[in-house]
N, C-alpha and C positions, 0 to 999 in steps of 0.2 A: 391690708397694707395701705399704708396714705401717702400720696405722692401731691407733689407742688409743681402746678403748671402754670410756666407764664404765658402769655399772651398778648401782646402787642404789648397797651399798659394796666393790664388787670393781671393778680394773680389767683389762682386758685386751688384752695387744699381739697382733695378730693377722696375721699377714702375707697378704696377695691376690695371688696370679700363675696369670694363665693359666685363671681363673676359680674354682679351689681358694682355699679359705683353709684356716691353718693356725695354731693356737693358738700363739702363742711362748712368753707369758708369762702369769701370772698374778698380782695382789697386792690387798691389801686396802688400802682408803684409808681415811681418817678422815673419820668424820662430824662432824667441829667444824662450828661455825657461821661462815661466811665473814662475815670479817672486815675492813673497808676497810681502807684504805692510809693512812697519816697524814698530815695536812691538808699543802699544798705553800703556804709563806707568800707571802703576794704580791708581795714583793720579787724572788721569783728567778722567777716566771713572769710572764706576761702573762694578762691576765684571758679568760677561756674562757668563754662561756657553757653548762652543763651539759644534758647529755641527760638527756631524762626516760625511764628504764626503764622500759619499758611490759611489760615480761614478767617484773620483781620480785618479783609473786605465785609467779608460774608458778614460778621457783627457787627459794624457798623450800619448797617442797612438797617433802619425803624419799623420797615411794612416788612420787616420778613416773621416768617412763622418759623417756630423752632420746635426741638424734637422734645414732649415733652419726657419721655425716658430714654434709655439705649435700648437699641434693638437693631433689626434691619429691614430694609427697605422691602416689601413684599410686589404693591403696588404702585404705579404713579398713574394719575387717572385725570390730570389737566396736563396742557403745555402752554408756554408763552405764547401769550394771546388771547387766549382763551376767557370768556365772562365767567364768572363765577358767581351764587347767592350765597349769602347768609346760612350755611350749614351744611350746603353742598359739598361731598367726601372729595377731594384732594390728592390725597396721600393715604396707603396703608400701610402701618408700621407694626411688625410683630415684636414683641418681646415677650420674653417668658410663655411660649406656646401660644398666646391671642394676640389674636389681629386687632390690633386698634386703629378706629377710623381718624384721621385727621381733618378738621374738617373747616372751611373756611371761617373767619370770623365776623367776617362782615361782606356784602357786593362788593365786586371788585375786577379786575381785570388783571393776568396772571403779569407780572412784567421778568419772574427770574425761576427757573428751574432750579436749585443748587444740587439737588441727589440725583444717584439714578438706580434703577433696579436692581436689587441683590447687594446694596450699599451698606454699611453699615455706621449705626451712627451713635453719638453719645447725647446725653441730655444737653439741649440749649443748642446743641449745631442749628443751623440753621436749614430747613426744609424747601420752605419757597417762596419767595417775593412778590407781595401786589400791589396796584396800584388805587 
């Protein structure tokens, strides 16, 4: 199975078989500021009432890490404050029966918790904040 993880500004295709994963790909993505889509006049739609984003802060934040699939939250193994190294596990996130470690991307120092245990999350939520 191959799945795409991003990460701060690097993405990565990773393929999963057999319980090996296997780096494919690698690329750098751009940090622009997402940007909406241009208003849809009301003639050619029918009126929708809009969802309120409740997790809008949370993606705006550049140093957060996000969930690279859906699953739920098994572990959380830092809190704010906390120093962190370059690989140090973070977060355990199961989906599909394995526990996937989450794991820093770089030193750093925790500055935002956003899950908590037994959570469950979809791809791209966002997990935790550093500094």
């Amino acid at each position: 199975m191959k799945y795409i993880v991003r990460i701060n500004d690097k993405e990565y295709e990773v393929e999963v078989e057999r319980g090996q994963a296997n780096l494919l790909n690698t690329r750098e993505i751009s940090s622009a500021p997402f940007q909406a889509p241009a208003p849809i006049s009301p003639k050619s739609e029918p009126s929708v009432p809009e969802k309120q984003e409740v997790k809008a802060a949370v993606f705006s934040d550049p140093a957060a890490i996000s969930a690279p699939m859906p699953g739920t939250i098994l572990e959380i193994k830092v809190s704010v404050g906390n120093s962190v190294k370059k690989g140090d596990v973070m977060v355990v996130l199961e989906a599909m029966k394995m526990e996937n470690e989450i794991t820093a991307p770089s030193d750093g120092v925790i500055k935002q918790v956003y899950v908590t245990k037994g959570a469950s999350v979809a791809t791209g939520d966002a997990l935790i904040s550093m500094q």
